[in-house]
N, C-alpha and C positions, 0 to 999 in steps of 0.2 A: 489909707495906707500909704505908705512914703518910702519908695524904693530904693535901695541902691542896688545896682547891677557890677557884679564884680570880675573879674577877668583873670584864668588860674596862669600861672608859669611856670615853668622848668620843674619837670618832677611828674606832669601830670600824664604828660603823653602814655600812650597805649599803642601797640598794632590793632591796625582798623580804627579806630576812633574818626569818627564823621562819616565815616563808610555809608552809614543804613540812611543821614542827611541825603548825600550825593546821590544814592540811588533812586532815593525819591520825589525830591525837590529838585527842581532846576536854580530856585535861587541858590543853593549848598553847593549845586555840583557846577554854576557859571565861577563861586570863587575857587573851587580848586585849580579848575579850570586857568583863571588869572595866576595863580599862585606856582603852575608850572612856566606857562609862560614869563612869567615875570622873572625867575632866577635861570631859566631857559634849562632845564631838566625835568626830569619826570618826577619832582618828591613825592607826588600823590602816589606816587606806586610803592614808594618806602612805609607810605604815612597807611595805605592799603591792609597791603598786605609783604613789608618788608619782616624783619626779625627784631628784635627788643634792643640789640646793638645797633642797629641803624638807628631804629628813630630819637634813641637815647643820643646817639650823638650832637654834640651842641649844634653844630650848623645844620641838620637836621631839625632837632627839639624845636628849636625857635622860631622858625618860620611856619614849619607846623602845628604846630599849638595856637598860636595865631589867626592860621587858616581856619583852623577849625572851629577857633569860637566863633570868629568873624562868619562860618556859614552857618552857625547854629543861631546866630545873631539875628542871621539874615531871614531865614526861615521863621523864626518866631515874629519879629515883625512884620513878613508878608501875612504870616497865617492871623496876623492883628489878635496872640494870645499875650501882648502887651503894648496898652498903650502908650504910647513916649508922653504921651502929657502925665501920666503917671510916675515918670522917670525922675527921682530928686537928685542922683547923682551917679555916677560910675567911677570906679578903681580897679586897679591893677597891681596885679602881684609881680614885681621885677618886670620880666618880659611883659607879661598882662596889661601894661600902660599903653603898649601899643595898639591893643585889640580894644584898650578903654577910647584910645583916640582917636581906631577907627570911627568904634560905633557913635563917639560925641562928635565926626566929622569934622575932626579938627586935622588929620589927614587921610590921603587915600589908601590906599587898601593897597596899591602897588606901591608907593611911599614907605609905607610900614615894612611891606616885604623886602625893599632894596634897605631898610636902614638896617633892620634886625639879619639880613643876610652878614651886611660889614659887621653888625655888632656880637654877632654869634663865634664869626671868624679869628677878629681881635680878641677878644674871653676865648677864645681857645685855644692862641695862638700865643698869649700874654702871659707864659710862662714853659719851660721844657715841660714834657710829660711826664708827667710821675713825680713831679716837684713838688706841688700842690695837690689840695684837697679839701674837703669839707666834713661838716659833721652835725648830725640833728642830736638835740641832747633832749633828752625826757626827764622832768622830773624837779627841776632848779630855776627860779627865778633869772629874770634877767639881773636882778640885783647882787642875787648870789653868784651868777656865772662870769660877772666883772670881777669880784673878788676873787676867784682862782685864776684869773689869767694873769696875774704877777707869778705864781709860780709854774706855770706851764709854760710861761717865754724862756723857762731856762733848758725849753727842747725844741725852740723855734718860736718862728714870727707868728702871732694867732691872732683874729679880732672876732668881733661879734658882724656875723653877715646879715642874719634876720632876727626880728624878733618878731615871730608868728603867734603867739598866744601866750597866754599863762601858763608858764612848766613848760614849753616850749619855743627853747633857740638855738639854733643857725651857728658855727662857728668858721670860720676858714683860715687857711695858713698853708705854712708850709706839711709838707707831708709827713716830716719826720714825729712834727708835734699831734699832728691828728692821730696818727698810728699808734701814737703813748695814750692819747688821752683816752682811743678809742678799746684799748688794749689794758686800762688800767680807770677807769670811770669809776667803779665802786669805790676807789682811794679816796674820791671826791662826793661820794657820796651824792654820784648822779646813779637814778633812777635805770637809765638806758644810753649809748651813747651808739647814736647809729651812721656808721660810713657812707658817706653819698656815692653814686656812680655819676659824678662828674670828673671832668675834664682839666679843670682850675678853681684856683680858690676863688669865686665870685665873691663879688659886690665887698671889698676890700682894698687897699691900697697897694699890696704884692701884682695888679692888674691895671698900675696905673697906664701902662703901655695902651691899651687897650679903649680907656676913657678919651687917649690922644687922639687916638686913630675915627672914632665917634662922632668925636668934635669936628674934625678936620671933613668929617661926611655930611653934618650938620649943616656946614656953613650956608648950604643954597637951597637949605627945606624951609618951605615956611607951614607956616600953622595958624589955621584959622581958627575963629572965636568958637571957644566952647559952645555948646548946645548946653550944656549939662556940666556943674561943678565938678571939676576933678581934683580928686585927694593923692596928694603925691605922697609916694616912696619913702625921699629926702626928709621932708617935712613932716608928713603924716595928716596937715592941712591941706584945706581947700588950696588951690593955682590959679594962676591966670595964663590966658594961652601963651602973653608975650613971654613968662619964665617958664614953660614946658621946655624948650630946648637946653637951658641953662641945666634943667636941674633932669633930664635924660642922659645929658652927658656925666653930672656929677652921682645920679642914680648903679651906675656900673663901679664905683668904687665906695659906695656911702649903703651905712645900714637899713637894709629893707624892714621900715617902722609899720608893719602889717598890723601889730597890734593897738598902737598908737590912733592908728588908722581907721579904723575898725572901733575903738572906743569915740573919736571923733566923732562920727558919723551918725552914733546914736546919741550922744549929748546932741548934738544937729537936729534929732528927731526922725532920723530913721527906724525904723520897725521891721523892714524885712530886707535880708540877700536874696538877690536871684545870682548865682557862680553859674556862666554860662562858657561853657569848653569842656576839656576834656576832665574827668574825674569828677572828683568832690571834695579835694584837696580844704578849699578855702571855704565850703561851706560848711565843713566840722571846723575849722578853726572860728570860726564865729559863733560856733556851738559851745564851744569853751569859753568863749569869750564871755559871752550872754547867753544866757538857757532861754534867756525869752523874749529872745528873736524869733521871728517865722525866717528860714531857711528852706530855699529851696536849690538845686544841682541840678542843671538841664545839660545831658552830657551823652544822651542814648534818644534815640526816638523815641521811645515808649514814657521816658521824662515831661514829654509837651502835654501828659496829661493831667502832669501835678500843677501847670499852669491852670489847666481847662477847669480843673475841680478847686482851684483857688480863685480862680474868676476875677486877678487882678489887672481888669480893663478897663 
Protein backbone atom coordinates (compact mmCIF):
# COMPACT_ATOMS: atom_id res chain seq x y z
CA UNK A 1 0.00 0.00 0.00
CA UNK A 2 1.43 3.39 -0.84
CA UNK A 3 0.38 6.40 1.18
CA UNK A 4 -0.16 9.83 0.90
CA UNK A 5 -1.05 11.82 3.97
CA UNK A 6 -2.98 14.84 3.25
CA UNK A 7 -3.44 18.10 5.20
CA UNK A 8 -7.12 19.84 5.25
CA UNK A 9 -7.38 23.97 5.06
CA UNK A 10 -9.48 26.75 5.52
CA UNK A 11 -13.08 25.52 5.77
CA UNK A 12 -12.51 22.69 7.83
CA UNK A 13 -12.35 23.98 11.33
CA UNK A 14 -15.01 23.16 14.00
CA UNK A 15 -15.65 24.31 17.77
CA UNK A 16 -13.77 21.62 19.77
CA UNK A 17 -11.97 19.92 17.17
CA UNK A 18 -8.74 18.18 18.75
CA UNK A 19 -10.29 18.61 22.13
CA UNK A 20 -10.90 14.77 22.86
CA UNK A 21 -6.67 14.57 21.27
CA UNK A 22 -5.67 17.00 24.07
CA UNK A 23 -7.41 15.42 26.77
CA UNK A 24 -5.98 12.30 26.17
CA UNK A 25 -2.68 12.34 24.74
CA UNK A 26 0.03 14.40 26.02
CA UNK A 27 1.59 14.34 22.65
CA UNK A 28 -1.82 16.45 21.33
CA UNK A 29 -2.07 18.46 24.28
CA UNK A 30 2.24 19.38 24.50
CA UNK A 31 1.32 21.00 20.76
CA UNK A 32 -1.50 23.19 21.84
CA UNK A 33 0.28 23.70 24.32
CA UNK A 34 3.35 25.33 21.94
CA UNK A 35 0.62 26.88 19.80
CA UNK A 36 -0.55 29.23 22.60
CA UNK A 37 2.70 30.00 23.53
CA UNK A 38 3.94 30.62 20.41
CA UNK A 39 1.31 33.48 19.15
CA UNK A 40 1.46 34.41 23.10
CA UNK A 41 -2.59 34.03 23.66
CA UNK A 42 -4.80 31.65 24.61
CA UNK A 43 -6.35 30.25 20.76
CA UNK A 44 -6.74 26.76 22.25
CA UNK A 45 -9.54 28.18 24.20
CA UNK A 46 -11.27 29.81 20.91
CA UNK A 47 -10.10 26.41 19.15
CA UNK A 48 -11.98 24.60 22.58
CA UNK A 49 -14.61 25.86 23.23
CA UNK A 50 -14.94 29.41 21.48
CA UNK A 51 -18.09 30.10 19.00
CA UNK A 52 -18.11 29.32 15.11
CA UNK A 53 -17.36 33.27 14.46
CA UNK A 54 -14.20 32.91 16.23
CA UNK A 55 -12.59 30.07 15.09
CA UNK A 56 -13.94 30.84 11.38
CA UNK A 57 -12.09 33.83 11.58
CA UNK A 58 -8.77 33.91 9.33
CA UNK A 59 -6.29 34.55 11.90
CA UNK A 60 -7.93 32.29 13.96
CA UNK A 61 -8.66 29.39 11.20
CA UNK A 62 -5.15 29.07 10.24
CA UNK A 63 -3.13 28.48 12.92
CA UNK A 64 -5.63 26.31 14.35
CA UNK A 65 -6.37 24.01 11.74
CA UNK A 66 -2.76 23.51 11.83
CA UNK A 67 -2.49 22.78 15.37
CA UNK A 68 -4.72 20.42 15.14
CA UNK A 69 -3.58 18.19 12.56
CA UNK A 70 -0.10 18.59 13.61
CA UNK A 71 -1.46 16.97 17.18
CA UNK A 72 -3.54 14.52 15.51
CA UNK A 73 -0.33 13.85 13.51
CA UNK A 74 1.55 13.60 16.53
CA UNK A 75 -0.61 11.02 18.34
CA UNK A 76 -0.92 8.74 15.39
CA UNK A 77 2.77 8.41 15.21
CA UNK A 78 3.52 7.86 18.84
CA UNK A 79 0.55 5.37 18.98
CA UNK A 80 2.87 3.75 15.79
CA UNK A 81 -0.84 3.36 13.94
CA UNK A 82 1.37 4.47 10.91
CA UNK A 83 4.46 3.71 9.97
CA UNK A 84 6.56 6.64 8.11
CA UNK A 85 8.44 4.01 6.26
CA UNK A 86 5.11 3.38 4.77
CA UNK A 87 4.61 7.11 4.00
CA UNK A 88 5.11 7.81 -0.18
CA UNK A 89 4.20 11.22 0.12
CA UNK A 90 2.28 14.29 1.94
CA UNK A 91 0.16 17.41 0.61
CA UNK A 92 -1.67 20.19 1.49
CA UNK A 93 -4.69 21.96 0.88
CA UNK A 94 -3.58 25.99 0.82
CA UNK A 95 -2.88 26.44 4.52
CA UNK A 96 -2.35 22.38 4.80
CA UNK A 97 1.16 22.76 3.23
CA UNK A 98 2.21 23.92 6.24
CA UNK A 99 0.98 21.04 8.53
CA UNK A 100 2.53 18.98 5.27
CA UNK A 101 5.95 20.44 6.21
CA UNK A 102 5.62 20.09 9.57
CA UNK A 103 5.02 16.58 9.66
CA UNK A 104 7.83 16.09 6.43
CA UNK A 105 10.22 18.17 9.09
CA UNK A 106 11.03 20.43 6.65
CA UNK A 107 10.02 22.99 9.36
CA UNK A 108 9.08 23.55 13.01
CA UNK A 109 6.02 23.58 14.36
CA UNK A 110 6.60 27.05 16.03
CA UNK A 111 7.94 28.20 12.36
CA UNK A 112 4.72 27.18 10.86
CA UNK A 113 2.84 28.95 13.59
CA UNK A 114 4.72 32.37 13.34
CA UNK A 115 4.57 32.14 9.30
CA UNK A 116 0.77 31.29 9.01
CA UNK A 117 0.10 33.92 12.06
CA UNK A 118 1.68 36.80 9.28
CA UNK A 119 0.09 34.92 6.57
CA UNK A 120 -3.51 34.73 7.89
CA UNK A 121 -3.22 38.46 9.05
CA UNK A 122 -2.08 39.76 5.36
CA UNK A 123 -5.21 37.63 3.58
CA UNK A 124 -7.10 39.27 5.78
CA UNK A 125 -6.07 42.48 5.82
CA UNK A 126 -5.34 42.45 1.86
CA UNK A 127 -8.44 44.08 0.96
CA UNK A 128 -11.40 46.43 2.97
CA UNK A 129 -14.01 44.19 4.32
CA UNK A 130 -16.87 43.54 2.48
CA UNK A 131 -14.97 43.99 -0.84
CA UNK A 132 -14.08 40.64 -1.47
CA UNK A 133 -15.36 37.13 -1.55
CA UNK A 134 -15.55 33.67 -2.61
CA UNK A 135 -17.70 31.09 -4.01
CA UNK A 136 -17.94 27.14 -4.29
CA UNK A 137 -19.70 26.22 -7.45
CA UNK A 138 -21.22 22.65 -7.88
CA UNK A 139 -21.88 21.22 -10.82
CA UNK A 140 -19.34 22.70 -13.94
CA UNK A 141 -16.19 21.72 -14.96
CA UNK A 142 -13.21 23.68 -14.54
CA UNK A 143 -13.44 23.90 -18.32
CA UNK A 144 -16.68 25.26 -18.36
CA UNK A 145 -16.26 27.58 -15.56
CA UNK A 146 -13.23 29.48 -17.58
CA UNK A 147 -15.69 30.08 -20.27
CA UNK A 148 -18.28 32.04 -18.27
CA UNK A 149 -15.89 34.24 -16.67
CA UNK A 150 -15.56 36.65 -19.71
CA UNK A 151 -19.05 37.40 -19.05
CA UNK A 152 -19.11 37.79 -15.27
CA UNK A 153 -15.99 40.42 -15.39
CA UNK A 154 -18.61 42.67 -16.64
CA UNK A 155 -19.74 42.74 -12.50
CA UNK A 156 -16.19 42.70 -11.27
CA UNK A 157 -12.69 41.23 -11.01
CA UNK A 158 -13.34 37.19 -10.72
CA UNK A 159 -10.53 34.18 -11.02
CA UNK A 160 -10.50 30.67 -10.40
CA UNK A 161 -9.15 30.16 -6.68
CA UNK A 162 -9.30 26.16 -6.34
CA UNK A 163 -9.87 23.51 -8.39
CA UNK A 164 -10.99 20.68 -5.84
CA UNK A 165 -12.53 18.06 -7.91
CA UNK A 166 -14.55 17.27 -10.87
CA UNK A 167 -17.96 19.51 -10.64
CA UNK A 168 -16.18 21.30 -8.24
CA UNK A 169 -14.39 25.00 -8.05
CA UNK A 170 -13.43 27.80 -5.96
CA UNK A 171 -13.99 31.17 -7.55
CA UNK A 172 -12.86 34.66 -5.86
CA UNK A 173 -13.33 38.31 -6.67
CA UNK A 174 -14.55 41.05 -5.93
CA UNK A 175 -17.91 41.05 -3.88
CA UNK A 176 -20.01 42.72 -6.08
CA UNK A 177 -19.41 39.80 -8.73
CA UNK A 178 -19.79 36.95 -6.30
CA UNK A 179 -23.12 38.35 -5.00
CA UNK A 180 -24.45 38.18 -8.95
CA UNK A 181 -23.05 35.00 -9.66
CA UNK A 182 -24.27 33.67 -6.40
CA UNK A 183 -27.67 35.24 -6.71
CA UNK A 184 -28.18 34.33 -10.24
CA UNK A 185 -26.13 30.75 -10.97
CA UNK A 186 -29.07 28.93 -12.71
CA UNK A 187 -28.39 31.64 -15.62
CA UNK A 188 -25.15 29.70 -15.95
CA UNK A 189 -26.53 26.74 -15.53
CA UNK A 190 -24.38 25.91 -12.34
CA UNK A 191 -25.71 23.19 -10.36
CA UNK A 192 -25.29 25.19 -6.92
CA UNK A 193 -23.40 28.21 -6.27
CA UNK A 194 -22.39 28.48 -2.64
CA UNK A 195 -21.18 31.82 -0.65
CA UNK A 196 -17.97 31.15 1.43
CA UNK A 197 -17.73 32.71 5.02
CA UNK A 198 -14.48 34.24 4.31
CA UNK A 199 -12.84 37.30 4.92
CA UNK A 200 -11.12 38.06 1.33
CA UNK A 201 -10.85 36.74 -1.93
CA UNK A 202 -8.03 34.16 -1.40
CA UNK A 203 -5.45 32.59 -3.53
CA UNK A 204 -5.95 35.28 -6.33
CA UNK A 205 -4.19 38.22 -7.57
CA UNK A 206 -6.93 41.10 -5.73
CA UNK A 207 -4.45 39.80 -2.49
CA UNK A 208 -1.32 40.62 -4.08
CA UNK A 209 -0.59 42.80 -1.00
CA UNK A 210 -0.60 40.06 1.01
CA UNK A 211 1.96 37.64 -1.03
CA UNK A 212 4.28 40.92 -0.18
CA UNK A 213 3.93 40.94 3.10
CA UNK A 214 4.81 36.70 3.20
CA UNK A 215 7.86 37.15 1.30
CA UNK A 216 9.19 39.86 3.23
CA UNK A 217 8.62 37.17 6.50
CA UNK A 218 10.13 34.45 4.42
CA UNK A 219 13.22 35.85 3.92
CA UNK A 220 15.09 34.27 7.29
CA UNK A 221 13.06 30.76 7.25
CA UNK A 222 14.91 28.14 6.00
CA UNK A 223 13.77 24.63 5.18
CA UNK A 224 15.06 21.55 5.48
CA UNK A 225 15.18 18.54 3.03
CA UNK A 226 12.09 16.70 2.71
CA UNK A 227 11.58 13.33 4.39
CA UNK A 228 8.79 12.77 2.11
CA UNK A 229 7.87 14.21 -1.61
CA UNK A 230 5.71 17.03 -1.36
CA UNK A 231 3.13 17.92 -4.22
CA UNK A 232 2.65 21.56 -4.33
CA UNK A 233 -0.37 23.85 -4.67
CA UNK A 234 1.31 26.04 -7.70
CA UNK A 235 2.20 23.09 -9.55
CA UNK A 236 0.18 20.32 -8.55
CA UNK A 237 3.85 18.38 -8.86
CA UNK A 238 6.29 16.91 -6.81
CA UNK A 239 8.90 20.04 -5.03
CA UNK A 240 12.03 20.35 -3.75
CA UNK A 241 12.72 21.82 -0.42
CA UNK A 242 14.90 24.60 -2.06
CA UNK A 243 11.58 25.90 -4.16
CA UNK A 244 9.03 25.44 -1.09
CA UNK A 245 9.58 29.08 -0.26
CA UNK A 246 9.37 30.39 -3.73
CA UNK A 247 6.29 28.86 -4.47
CA UNK A 248 4.43 29.55 -0.49
CA UNK A 249 4.81 32.91 -1.22
CA UNK A 250 3.36 32.52 -4.91
CA UNK A 251 0.73 29.80 -3.38
CA UNK A 252 -1.54 32.84 -1.64
CA UNK A 253 -2.20 34.31 -4.99
CA UNK A 254 -2.01 31.33 -7.50
CA UNK A 255 -4.83 28.61 -8.09
CA UNK A 256 -5.05 25.86 -5.55
CA UNK A 257 -4.50 22.69 -8.17
CA UNK A 258 -6.06 20.20 -5.53
CA UNK A 259 -7.30 18.36 -8.20
CA UNK A 260 -4.30 18.12 -10.53
CA UNK A 261 -2.88 17.03 -7.37
CA UNK A 262 -4.53 14.52 -6.37
CA UNK A 263 -4.72 12.92 -10.08
CA UNK A 264 -0.78 13.23 -9.84
CA UNK A 265 -0.29 11.31 -6.99
CA UNK A 266 -2.13 8.23 -8.26
CA UNK A 267 -0.57 8.22 -11.74
CA UNK A 268 2.64 8.21 -9.08
CA UNK A 269 1.15 5.01 -7.63
CA UNK A 270 -0.67 5.99 -4.82
CA UNK A 271 -3.56 3.88 -3.60
CA UNK A 272 -4.76 5.42 -0.33
CA UNK A 273 -5.38 9.08 1.53
CA UNK A 274 -5.00 9.24 4.99
CA UNK A 275 -6.63 13.56 5.54
CA UNK A 276 -5.34 13.93 8.94
CA UNK A 277 -7.08 17.27 10.74
CA UNK A 278 -10.07 18.67 11.22
CA UNK A 279 -13.15 17.40 9.07
CA UNK A 280 -13.11 15.30 5.93
CA UNK A 281 -13.14 18.03 3.55
CA UNK A 282 -10.22 16.41 1.36
CA UNK A 283 -11.10 12.95 1.93
CA UNK A 284 -14.47 13.17 -0.09
CA UNK A 285 -12.87 15.11 -2.62
CA UNK A 286 -10.59 12.30 -3.53
CA UNK A 287 -13.76 10.32 -3.38
CA UNK A 288 -14.83 12.10 -6.49
CA UNK A 289 -11.93 12.11 -7.70
CA UNK A 290 -11.22 8.30 -7.76
CA UNK A 291 -13.97 5.70 -6.25
CA UNK A 292 -11.15 3.41 -5.91
CA UNK A 293 -8.99 4.83 -3.75
CA UNK A 294 -8.91 3.67 0.02
CA UNK A 295 -9.71 6.94 1.98
CA UNK A 296 -9.40 7.43 5.13
CA UNK A 297 -10.30 10.95 7.67
CA UNK A 298 -8.68 10.92 10.99
CA UNK A 299 -10.38 13.93 12.63
CA UNK A 300 -12.17 12.56 16.01
CA UNK A 301 -10.65 9.93 18.40
CA UNK A 302 -12.86 7.31 17.72
CA UNK A 303 -11.10 7.65 13.81
CA UNK A 304 -7.70 5.90 15.08
CA UNK A 305 -9.74 2.92 14.80
CA UNK A 306 -10.25 3.00 11.03
CA UNK A 307 -6.36 3.08 11.15
CA UNK A 308 -6.18 -0.12 13.64
CA UNK A 309 -8.80 -2.11 11.42
CA UNK A 310 -6.82 -1.11 8.22
CA UNK A 311 -3.62 -2.23 9.75
CA UNK A 312 -1.42 0.16 7.52
CA UNK A 313 2.01 -0.50 9.52
Amino acid sequence: MRIALIFPGQGSQFVGMGRDFSSKFSAARTVFEKLNKTLDRPLTDTIFSGTDAEISNTVNSQPAIMATSIAIYNVVVEQELIDRHFISCVAGHSLGEYSALVANSSITFEDAVRLLDIRSRAMQESMPLGTGGMAALIGKSLEEIEKILPELNKYGRIFIANDNAEGQVVLSGDIDVINHLCENYKEFKIKRAIKLPVSAPFHCELISSASKKLETAMESQIFNKFEFPLYSNVTSKKCESEDIKDLLIKQVVSRVKWRESVENMIKDGINCFIEVGPGNILANLVKRISKTMTTISISKIEDLEKLKLTNIK
